[in-house]
N, C-alpha and C positions, 0 to 999 in steps of 0.2 A: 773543757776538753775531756777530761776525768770520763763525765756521763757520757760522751758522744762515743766514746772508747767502748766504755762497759755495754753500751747496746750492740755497739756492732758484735762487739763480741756475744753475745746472749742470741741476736740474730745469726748467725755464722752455726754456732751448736745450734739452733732449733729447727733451720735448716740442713745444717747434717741429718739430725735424729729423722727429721721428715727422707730425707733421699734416702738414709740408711733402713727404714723400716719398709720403704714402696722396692729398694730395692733384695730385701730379702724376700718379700711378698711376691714378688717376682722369679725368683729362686724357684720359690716352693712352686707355684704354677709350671712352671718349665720342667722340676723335676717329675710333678706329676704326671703331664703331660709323656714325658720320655718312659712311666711305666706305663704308662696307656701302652704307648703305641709298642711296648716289647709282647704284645698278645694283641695276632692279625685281625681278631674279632672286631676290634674297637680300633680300627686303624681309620675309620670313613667319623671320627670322631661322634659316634653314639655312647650314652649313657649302656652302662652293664646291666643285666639282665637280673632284676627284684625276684625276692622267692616268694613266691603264691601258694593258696590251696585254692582247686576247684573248689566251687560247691555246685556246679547245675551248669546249663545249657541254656544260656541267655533267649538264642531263639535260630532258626534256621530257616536261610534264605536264601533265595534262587538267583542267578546268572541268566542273562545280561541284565545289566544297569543300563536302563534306556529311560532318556527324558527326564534325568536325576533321581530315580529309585530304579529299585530291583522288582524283576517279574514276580506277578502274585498268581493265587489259582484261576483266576478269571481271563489268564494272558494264554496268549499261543505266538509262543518262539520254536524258533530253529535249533532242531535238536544240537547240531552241531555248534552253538553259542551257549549250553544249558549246560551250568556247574551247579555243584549242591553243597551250598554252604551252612557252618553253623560256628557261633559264637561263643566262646566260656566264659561264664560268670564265675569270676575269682575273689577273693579275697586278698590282698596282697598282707605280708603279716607286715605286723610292727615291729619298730627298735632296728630300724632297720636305715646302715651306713651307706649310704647311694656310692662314696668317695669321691663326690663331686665337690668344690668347692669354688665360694661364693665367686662369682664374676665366668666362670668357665661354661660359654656354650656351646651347645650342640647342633648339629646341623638339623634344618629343618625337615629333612624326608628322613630322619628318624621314627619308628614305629618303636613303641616302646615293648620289649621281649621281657619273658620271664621263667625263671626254673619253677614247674611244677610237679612235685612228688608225688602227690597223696590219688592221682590218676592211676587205677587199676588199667581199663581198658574202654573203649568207645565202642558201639555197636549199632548198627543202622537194621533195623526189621520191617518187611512189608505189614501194614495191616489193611491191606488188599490186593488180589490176583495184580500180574505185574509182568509183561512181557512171558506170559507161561509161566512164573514162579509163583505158588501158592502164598496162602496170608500166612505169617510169621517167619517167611523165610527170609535167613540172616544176606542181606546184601553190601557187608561191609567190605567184601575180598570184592566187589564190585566197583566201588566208590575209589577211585585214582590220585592221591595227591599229587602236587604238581614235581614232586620229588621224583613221580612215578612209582610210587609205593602203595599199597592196597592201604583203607584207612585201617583194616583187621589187625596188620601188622606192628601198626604203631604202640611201642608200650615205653619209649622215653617222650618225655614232656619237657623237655629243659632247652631251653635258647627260641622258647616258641614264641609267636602273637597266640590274641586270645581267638584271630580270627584263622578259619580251617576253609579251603576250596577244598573241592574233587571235581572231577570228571566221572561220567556213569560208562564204565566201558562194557556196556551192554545195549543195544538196539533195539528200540519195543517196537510197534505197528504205531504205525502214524496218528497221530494226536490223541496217544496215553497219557495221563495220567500218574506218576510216579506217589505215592499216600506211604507214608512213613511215619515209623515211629522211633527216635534217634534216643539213647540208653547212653549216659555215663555211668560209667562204673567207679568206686572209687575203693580204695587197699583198706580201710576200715569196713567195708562191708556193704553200705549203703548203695543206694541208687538212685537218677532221677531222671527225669527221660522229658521229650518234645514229643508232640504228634503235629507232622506238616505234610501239607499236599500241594506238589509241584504244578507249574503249569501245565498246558497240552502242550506238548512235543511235537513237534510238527518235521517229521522224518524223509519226507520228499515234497 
């Protein structure tokens, strides 16, 4: 009787210790949870936003995506379907606390965002005739985010994707050609740029 005692009792605490430790783990999840959602940002339950540095312009790419890719120079879309995109190649830094912890997921139409400083400014330049605008004229007060902001304007980088649309709120003559050449700038000094050429536009 002695031994049958002493076990139960050994199982009784080892089962406590197990509920008392799932249910502080517990705790901690929920409190986290409740500082999530006191910042509206992160209320659709997404991870917070990594600090990066640019370093370059992965690549830039045209609107519509038809037949599982996106238009190339050889295509003729509807001006009225034709956005001008381009990609940052970042660096995300390290030693870096996501404040997620283990078991906590996030929902899956999450795009993962990031605060970027070291972005001076973006600039888009013709490097040929273009709707009547000469080669190297600057057409980034042309180029529309979907914010409805000119991309010229943009000089905070923080809560972004790495991926950028516009709109060309400008009209060329029917199956132009748009040939660019896309400039990051960065607050150290440096530069580095794309050169791409849009499909033909096809405007009536």
């Amino acid at each position: 009787m002695f031994w049958i005692e002493l076990f139960r009792k050994l199982g009784i605490k080892k089962f406590g210790l197990t509920l008392g430790l799932c249910l502080g783990y517990l705790l901690i999840l929920i409190t986290s949870a409740c500082i999530d959602s006191e910042d509206s940002e992160y209320l659709e339950g997404c991870p917070r936003p990594k600090e990066a540095d640019a370093t370059g312009i992965k690549q830039v790419f045209f609107s519509p995506y038809k037949q599982q890719r996106y238009a190339s120079a050889s295509d003729t879309v509807n001006f009225s379907e034709f956005r001008f995109n381009f990609e940052l190649e970042i660096k995300v830094k390290e030693n870096q606390n996501s404040g997620s912890l283990p078991g906590q997921a996030f929902a899956l139409s999450c795009i993962q965002i990031y605060n970027v400083r070291n972005i001076s400014n973006i600039t888009v330049i013709l490097t040929a005739p273009f709707a009547g605008l000469p080669i190297g004229t600057d057409i980034s007060y042309l180029l529309i985010t979907p914010e409805e902001k000119p991309l010229s304007q943009l000089r905070q980088f923080e809560n972004i994707s790495v991926y950028f649309g516009s709109r060309l709120n400008l009209t060329p003559p029917n199956y132009s050609q748009l040939k660019t050449r896309t400039f990051l700038f960065l607050k150290n000094g440096t530069q580095t740029f794309v050169d791409s050429t849009s499909p033909f536009l096809k405007t009536n």
